[in-house]
N, C-alpha and C positions, 0 to 999 in steps of 0.2 A: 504494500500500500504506500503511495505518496501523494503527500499535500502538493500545492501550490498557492501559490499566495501571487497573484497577477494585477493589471487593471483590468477591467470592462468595458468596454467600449464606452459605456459614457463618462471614462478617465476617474471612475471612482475604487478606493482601493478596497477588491474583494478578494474572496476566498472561495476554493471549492477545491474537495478530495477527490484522487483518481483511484480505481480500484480496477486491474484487469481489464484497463481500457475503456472502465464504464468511469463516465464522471458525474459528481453532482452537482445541485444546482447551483447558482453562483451566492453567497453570504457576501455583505456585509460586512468589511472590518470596521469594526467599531473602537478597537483601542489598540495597545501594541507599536511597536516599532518595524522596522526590514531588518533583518537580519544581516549583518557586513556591515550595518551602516556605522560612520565614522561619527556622528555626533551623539549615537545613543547614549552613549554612558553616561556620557558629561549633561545629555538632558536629561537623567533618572537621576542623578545627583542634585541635578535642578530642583528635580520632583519633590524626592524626600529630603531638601535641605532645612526645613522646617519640623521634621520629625525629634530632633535631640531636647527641645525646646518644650515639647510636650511629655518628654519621657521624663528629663533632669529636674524637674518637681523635688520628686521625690528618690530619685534613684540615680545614675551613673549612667548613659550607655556609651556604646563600642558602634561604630556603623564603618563595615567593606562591601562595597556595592554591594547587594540585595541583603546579606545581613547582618543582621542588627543583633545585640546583644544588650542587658540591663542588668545591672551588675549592686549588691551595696555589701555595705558589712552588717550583718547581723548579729546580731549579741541580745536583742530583746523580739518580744513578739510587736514591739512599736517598728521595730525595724522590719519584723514580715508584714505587718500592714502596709505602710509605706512602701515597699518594693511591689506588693500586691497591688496598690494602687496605681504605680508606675504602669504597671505593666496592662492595668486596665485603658488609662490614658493611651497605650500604644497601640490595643484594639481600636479603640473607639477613633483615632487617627488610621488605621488603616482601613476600617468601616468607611470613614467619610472621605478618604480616597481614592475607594475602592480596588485599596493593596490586598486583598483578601491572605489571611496568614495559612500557613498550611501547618494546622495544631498535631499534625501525626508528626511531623519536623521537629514540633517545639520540643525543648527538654531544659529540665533544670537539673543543676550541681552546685553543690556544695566542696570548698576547699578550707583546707585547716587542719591541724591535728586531732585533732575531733569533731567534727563538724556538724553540726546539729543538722537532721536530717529529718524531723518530724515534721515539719511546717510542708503545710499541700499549696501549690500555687495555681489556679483553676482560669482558662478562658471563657469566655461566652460565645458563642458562637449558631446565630438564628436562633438565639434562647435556649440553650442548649450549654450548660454549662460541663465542661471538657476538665477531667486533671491533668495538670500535665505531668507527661511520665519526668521520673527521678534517676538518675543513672549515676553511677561513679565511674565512668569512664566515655567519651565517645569525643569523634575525630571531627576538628577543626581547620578548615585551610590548610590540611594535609598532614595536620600534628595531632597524635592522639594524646589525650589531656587523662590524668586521675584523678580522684580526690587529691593524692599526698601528692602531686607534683615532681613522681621520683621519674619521668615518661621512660618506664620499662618495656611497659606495653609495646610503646613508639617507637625504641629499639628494635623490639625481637622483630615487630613490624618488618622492619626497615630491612633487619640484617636478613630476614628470612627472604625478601623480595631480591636484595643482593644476588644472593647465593643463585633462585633462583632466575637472575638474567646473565648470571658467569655460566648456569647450564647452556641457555640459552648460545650461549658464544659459544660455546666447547660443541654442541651437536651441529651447528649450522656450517663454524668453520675450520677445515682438518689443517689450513695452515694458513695463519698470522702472519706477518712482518711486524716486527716492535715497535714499528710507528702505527699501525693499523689496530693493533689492539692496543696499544694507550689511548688513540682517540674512540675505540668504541668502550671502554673500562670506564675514561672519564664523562661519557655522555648517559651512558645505559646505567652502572654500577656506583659509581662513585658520584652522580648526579643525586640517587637518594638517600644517600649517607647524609651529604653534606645541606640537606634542602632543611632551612629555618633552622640552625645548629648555633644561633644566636638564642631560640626561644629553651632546646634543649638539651642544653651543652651538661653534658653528663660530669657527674663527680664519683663514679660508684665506679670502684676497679677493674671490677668484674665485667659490668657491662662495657666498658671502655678495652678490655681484650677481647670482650665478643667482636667487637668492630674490628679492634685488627685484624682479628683473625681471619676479616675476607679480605683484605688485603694480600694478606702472607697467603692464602690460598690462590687469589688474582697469581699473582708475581711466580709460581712454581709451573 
């Protein structure tokens, strides 16, 4: 199955699915961008440049193009109302946007050495009030997060995917030149070692010879 997304003769921009050579009937784009195009981002940045304004009330947030994040310190249940209520403010702005959130997406975490973890943070959505699920672990802009901030996880991730794109080179090709596999080591392999290693720069010894060790396995 493929979309298209064209004009119509009467130069208005629609839509309509092709399926096995049957097509349907032509819709109406009603919202949305083109896809390639070069001024999108910089105009959804436009869009939600008033979104921090409605959240920082009562809470913190984080915004990388499409997400957003609302962040506070807790210590009392004054502080899960308050983050609660942030987080209503963010609905009720994406409501009258018509950003619609996608609540199976949403998640909360808690960091800390013990982190209190009883407090429920709930959406509404068509009246319909949603918990949102609670997780002690899950991946970020390509970094996987814990509670305790030690990113083990995020290692083994990493060093596991290593390993397997050094198979990957070993089955495809029976012979190298030392310059041909240093540029595929550093693109394929050693690309996600070193990706955000400012957020997760390890201090645990052990994990830090896990990582050599695909190194010294590369180099033989």
């Amino acid at each position: 199955m493929t979309s298209y997304n064209g004009f119509h003769p009467s130069y208005n921009h629609d839509h309509r699915v092709v399926l096995n050579n049957n097509c349907s009937d032509w819709s109406a784009v009603l919202s949305g961008i083109p896809q390639g195009t070069v001024l999108g981002p910089l105009l959804f940045l436009m869009y939600i440049n008033d979104l921090p304004q409605h959240c920082d009330i009562t809470a913190e947030s984080y915004l990388f193009a499409d997400d957003a994040k609302i962040f506070k310190h807790i210590t009392s249940t004054a502080d899960h109302v308050s983050l609660q209520s942030s987080l209503g403010n963010l609905i009720t702005w994406s409501n009258n946007w018509l950003l619609k959130l996608n609540t199976h997406k949403c998640k909360v975490a808690s960091y800390g050495r013990n982190p209190d973890q009883s407090f429920i943070y709930t959406v509404t959505e068509s009246s319909i009030t949603h918990n949102i699920q609670r997780v002690n672990i899950f991946k970020d802009l390509g970094v996987w997060f814990d509670t305790k901030l030690s990113f083990s996880t995020h290692c083994h991730e990493k060093i596991n995917k290593a390993y397997s794109m050094l198979g990957i080179i070993k089955r495809k090709f029976i012979y190298l030149p030392t310059h041909a596999f240093t540029t595929l080591y550093k693109a394929v392999v050693r690309s996600h070692l070193e990706y955000a290693t400012t957020v997760w720069n390890l201090h645990h010894e052990g994990l830090i010879k896990s990582i050599e060790k695909v190194q010294m396995r590369a180099t033989k």
